[in-house]
Structure formats: structure tokens, C-alpha cells
N, C-alpha and C positions, 0 to 999 in steps of 0.2 A: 430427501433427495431433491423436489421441486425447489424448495429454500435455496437449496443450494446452488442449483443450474442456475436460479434467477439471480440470486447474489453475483455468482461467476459472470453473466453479463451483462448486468445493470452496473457491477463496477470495471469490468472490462471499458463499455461503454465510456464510463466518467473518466476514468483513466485516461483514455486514449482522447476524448475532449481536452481535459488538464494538459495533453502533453503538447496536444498542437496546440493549442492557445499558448501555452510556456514556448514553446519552439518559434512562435512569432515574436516573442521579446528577446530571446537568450539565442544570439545568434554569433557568438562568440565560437573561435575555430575549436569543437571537440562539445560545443553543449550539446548539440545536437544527438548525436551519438549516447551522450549521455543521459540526456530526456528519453531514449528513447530503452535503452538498458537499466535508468532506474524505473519505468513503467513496467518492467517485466517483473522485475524485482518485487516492487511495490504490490504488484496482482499476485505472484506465488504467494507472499510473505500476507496480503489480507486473504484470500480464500484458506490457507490452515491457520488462522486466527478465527474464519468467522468458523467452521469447521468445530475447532475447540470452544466455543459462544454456543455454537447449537448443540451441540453433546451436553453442556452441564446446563441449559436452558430449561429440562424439567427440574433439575435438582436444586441448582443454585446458579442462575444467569449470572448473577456481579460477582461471583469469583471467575467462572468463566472468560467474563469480559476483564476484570481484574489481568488474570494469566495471557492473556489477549493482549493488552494494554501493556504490559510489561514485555511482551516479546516485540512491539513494536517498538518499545524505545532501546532496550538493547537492539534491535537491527540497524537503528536508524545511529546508534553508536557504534557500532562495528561497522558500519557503511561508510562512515565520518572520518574512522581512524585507521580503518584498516585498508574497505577497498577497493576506496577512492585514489589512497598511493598505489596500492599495486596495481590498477590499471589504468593509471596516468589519466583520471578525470578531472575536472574541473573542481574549482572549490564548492562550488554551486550545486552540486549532483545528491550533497545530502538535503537541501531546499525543496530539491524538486522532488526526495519519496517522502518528506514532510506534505508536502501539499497531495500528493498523490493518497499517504495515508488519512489525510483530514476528508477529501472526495469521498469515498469510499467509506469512511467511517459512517455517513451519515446515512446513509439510507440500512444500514445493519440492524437498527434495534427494530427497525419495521419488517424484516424479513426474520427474524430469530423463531416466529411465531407461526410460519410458511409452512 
């Protein structure tokens, strides 16, 4: 549970850096909005990843992180294709939980242990 409150907001944290730092270049009418709904996104979508990483971390972490790894790139395809048209976002909005998910990735394997 520690693992996890601190993952929930040390990537909150990175998230919400990524999104204003993105939000200062991508100022285009609707990114905004959109930086700021794929950050929600992007946080639900990495805490039941890291979630699923710490449950099979005594058994076997790299499938874990494997099923991990693979839920993030189908979201970030079904974000792409699917729903980015149905809520008239910008092209740009699958970019931005790319980078949100790469933030965030990186401090997980040193909390998996927490």
C-alpha cells in the first residue's frame, strides 16, 4: 500500500510537471483541454498498471510489467483511434499520454520494491 500511495504521487506529480511544460508549447485552440484530460487519463491508466507490476512482483515482475506494457499500448491505440474522434481532440492528444506514460514509467521499477 506505501508503494502504491507513493507511486499515485510521485507520478501525479510528474504528470502534472509534463502537462504544464506541454501546455507552454501546445497552445493550439482545444490542446489545452486536452493536455489536461489525457493527464487524467494517463494517471488512471499508470496506477492499475503499476497495481498489476506490484501483485505479480513476488512471483514474476516481467510478466507483470510485460501485461503492464501491453495495456499501455493498446490505450494509447484506442486513444488514437478511437477517442480522440469522439471527443473532437486534437491530433496531438495521443503525444501527449505517450509522454505522460514514458514520465511515469520511470520511477516504477524503483517503487515495485516499496
Amino acid at each position: 500500500m506505501k508503494g502504491f500511495l507513493l507511486f499515485a504521487v510521485i507520478s501525479l506529480g510528474l504528470i502534472s510537471a509534463a502537462a504544464w511544460a506541454l501546455a507552454l508549447y501546445f497552445d493550439a485552440p482545444g490542446e489545452s483541454r486536452a493536455i489536461w484530460v489525457t493527464a487524467v487519463v494517463a494517471w488512471v491508466i499508470q496506477l492499475f498498471t503499476f497495481v498489476i507490476a506490484k501483485k505479480s512482483a513476488t512471483t514474476n515482475v516481467i510478466a507483470g510489467w510485460g501485461v503492464g506494457a501491453v495495456l499501455r499500448m493498446l490505450s494509447l491505440g484506442a486513444y488514437a483511434l478511437v477517442i480522440v474522434k469522439a471527443f473532437d481532440m486534437p491530433p496531438t492528444a495521443p503525444l501527449f499520454l505517450f509522454v505522460f506514460f514514458f514520465v511515469t514509467m520511470l520511477p516504477e521499477p524503483l517503487l515495485l520494491n516499496v
